[in-house]
N, C-alpha and C positions, 0 to 999 in steps of 0.2 A: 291516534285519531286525527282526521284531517280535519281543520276548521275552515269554516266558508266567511263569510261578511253579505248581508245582505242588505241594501240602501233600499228602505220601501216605503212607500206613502198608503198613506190608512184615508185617504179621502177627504172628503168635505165634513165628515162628522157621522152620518146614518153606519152601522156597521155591514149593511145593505150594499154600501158603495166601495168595500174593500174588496179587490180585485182576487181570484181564485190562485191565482200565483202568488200575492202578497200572505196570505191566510197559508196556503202550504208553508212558507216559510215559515212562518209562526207557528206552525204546529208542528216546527224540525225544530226549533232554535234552544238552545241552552241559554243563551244570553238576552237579553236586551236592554239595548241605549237611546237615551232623547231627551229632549226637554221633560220635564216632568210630566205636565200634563197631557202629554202623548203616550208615554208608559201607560200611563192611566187608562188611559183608552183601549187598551188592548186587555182582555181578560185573562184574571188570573188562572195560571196553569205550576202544579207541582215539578218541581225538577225546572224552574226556569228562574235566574238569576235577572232582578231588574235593577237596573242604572240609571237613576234616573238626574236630572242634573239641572240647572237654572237655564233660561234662555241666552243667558252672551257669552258662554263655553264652547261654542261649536268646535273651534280646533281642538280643543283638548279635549273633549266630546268624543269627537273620530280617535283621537292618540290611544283611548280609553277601549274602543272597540277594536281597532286595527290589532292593537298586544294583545286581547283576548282572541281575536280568530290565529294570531300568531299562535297561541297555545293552545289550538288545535282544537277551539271553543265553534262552538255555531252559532252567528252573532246575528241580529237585526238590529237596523240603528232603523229607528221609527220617528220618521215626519208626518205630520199632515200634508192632505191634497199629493200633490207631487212630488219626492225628493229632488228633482232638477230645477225646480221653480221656485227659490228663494229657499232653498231651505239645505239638507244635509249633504247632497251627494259633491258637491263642489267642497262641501267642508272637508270631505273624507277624501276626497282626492289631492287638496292641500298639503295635507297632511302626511300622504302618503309619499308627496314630492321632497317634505322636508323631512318625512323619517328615515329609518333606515333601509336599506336597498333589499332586505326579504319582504317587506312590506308589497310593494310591487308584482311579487309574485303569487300574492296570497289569491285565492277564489273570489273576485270580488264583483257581485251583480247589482244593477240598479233595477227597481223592481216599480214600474210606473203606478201613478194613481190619479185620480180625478182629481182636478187642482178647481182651487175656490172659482177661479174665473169663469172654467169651462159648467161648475155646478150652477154657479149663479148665472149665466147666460143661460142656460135649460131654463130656469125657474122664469128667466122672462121674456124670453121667445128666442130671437137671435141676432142680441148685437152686434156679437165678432165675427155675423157670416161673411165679413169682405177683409181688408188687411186689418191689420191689426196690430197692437204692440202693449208689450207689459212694462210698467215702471214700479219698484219700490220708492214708496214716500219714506223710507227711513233715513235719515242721515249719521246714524248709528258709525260704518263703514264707506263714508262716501261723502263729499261736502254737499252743502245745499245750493252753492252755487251748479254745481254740474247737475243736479235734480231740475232745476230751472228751465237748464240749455235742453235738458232732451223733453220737458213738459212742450218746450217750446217749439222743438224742433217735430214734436210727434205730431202736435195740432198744424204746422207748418204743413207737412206731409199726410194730411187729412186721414191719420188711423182712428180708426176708434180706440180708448187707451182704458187697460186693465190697470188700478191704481191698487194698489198692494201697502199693509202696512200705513193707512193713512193717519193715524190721529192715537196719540197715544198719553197718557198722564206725566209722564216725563218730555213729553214734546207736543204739546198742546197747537201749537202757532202755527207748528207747518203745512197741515193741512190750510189754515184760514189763507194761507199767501198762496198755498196752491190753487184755492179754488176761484182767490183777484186774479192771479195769475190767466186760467184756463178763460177765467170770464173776458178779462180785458185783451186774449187773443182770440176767441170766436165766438163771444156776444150769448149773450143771456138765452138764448133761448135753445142751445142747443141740450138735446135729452141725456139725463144721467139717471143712473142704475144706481142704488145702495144696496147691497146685499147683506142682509149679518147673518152670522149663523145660521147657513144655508145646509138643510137637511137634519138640523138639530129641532128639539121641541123650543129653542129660543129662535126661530127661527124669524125675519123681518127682511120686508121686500118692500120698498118704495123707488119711485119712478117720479122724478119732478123735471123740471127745466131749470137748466144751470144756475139763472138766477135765482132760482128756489131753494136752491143749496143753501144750507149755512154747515158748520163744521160740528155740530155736535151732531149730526146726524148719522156720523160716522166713528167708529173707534177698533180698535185691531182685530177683534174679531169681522170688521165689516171688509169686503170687495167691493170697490167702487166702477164702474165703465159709464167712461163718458165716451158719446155716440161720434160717431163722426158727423160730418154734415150732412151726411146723405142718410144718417139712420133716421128710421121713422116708427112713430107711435103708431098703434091702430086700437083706436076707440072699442070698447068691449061694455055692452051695458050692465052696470052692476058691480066690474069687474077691474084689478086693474088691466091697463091697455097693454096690450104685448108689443114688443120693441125689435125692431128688427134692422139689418144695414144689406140692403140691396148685395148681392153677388157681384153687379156689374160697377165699372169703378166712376 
């Protein structure tokens, strides 16, 4: 038997939002790997083997899937949103650099899906219609000094910025310095997006001005997009306003 690896993203949460390519694989797969609670997400099927694992194993995550499609297994390694977008397909390919050299050769696809940004920009009109750019607020793999320079550098370069991974129980603080940070580079009143659990029944949408921000308004299930300067609110009676960033720069 030949085995394949497939890297695929299960969406923002709705099972509505898992792409017809990502569900074919999962209706071939013998295997599947991921953080836990993405296994979970995926419903249970007879003949299928789940791996599921804690969130700060990703290398060994991949190592775990790579030797199973090596053994002619039919693997899904299962993200949320994206696999290219912070999450497993970078891990798998790590991995793949520092395993053995069959590894390389094995059937290996990335199978795209709706990432939180692009779900939570639908829900509230269209902030990233112009450039744009995504940062992880993690300092898990990456110091906070360098989260800083590109916070700094993106508002520099007037993107509107997809904030990823903001505020967690183990790292409480760094969202609060990010949002001095954003405030004390382009002033209080520029528009931000909180998104949580976008397409889930926890789902939570607010829309403040930066200085309206405080940090518990956000935690890892939440996407944050702060507007550029040119994004603008449009008043909806009743309603919240829908937020948009001009096409033209």
């Amino acid at each position: 038997m030949t085995g394949w690896l497939a890297i695929a993203g299960l969406g923002p949460g709705d099972p509505r939002l898992v792409t017809p390519e990502v569900q074919a694989a999962l209706d071939h797969a013998t295997d599947l790997v991921g953080y836990a609670p993405y296994v979970a997400r995926v419903p249970v099927r007879a003949g299928v083997a789940r791996h599921g694992s804690d969130n700060r194993v990703e290398v060994e995550r991949a190592g775990t899937a790579l030797a199973l499609a090596a053994e002619g297994r039919r693997v899904v390694v299962v993200s949320s949103g994206d696999p290219g977008v912070f999450a497993m397909a970078s891990a798998v390919f790590e991995a793949v650099e520092a395993g053995p050299e069959a590894w390389a050769a094995l059937d290996i696809r990335v199978l795209p899906g709706i990432t939180a940004m692009l779900a939570a920009a639908a829900r509230a009109g269209a902030p990233l219609g112009h450039d744009f750019c995504a940062i992880n607020l993690s300092d898990n793999l990456k110091p906070w000094s360098l989260i800083e320079t590109r916070l700094r550098l993106a508002v520099e370069a007037d993107f509107a910025i997809a904030l990823y991974n903001p505020r967690s129980r183990a790292r409480p603080q760094g969202f609060a310095r990010a949002l001095a940070l954003l405030t004390e580079a382009c002033g209080a009143d520029r528009a931000i997006l909180f998104a949580r659990a976008v397409s889930t029944p926890d789902e939570r949408i607010e829309v403040v001005r930066l200085g309206a921000a405080t940090p518990e308004m956000a935690d890892m299930r939440t996407v944050v997009i702060l507007g550029s300067s040119r994004t603008r609110l449009i008043a909806r009676p009743g309603g919240r306003p829908f937020v948009y960033t001009p096409r033209s720069a």
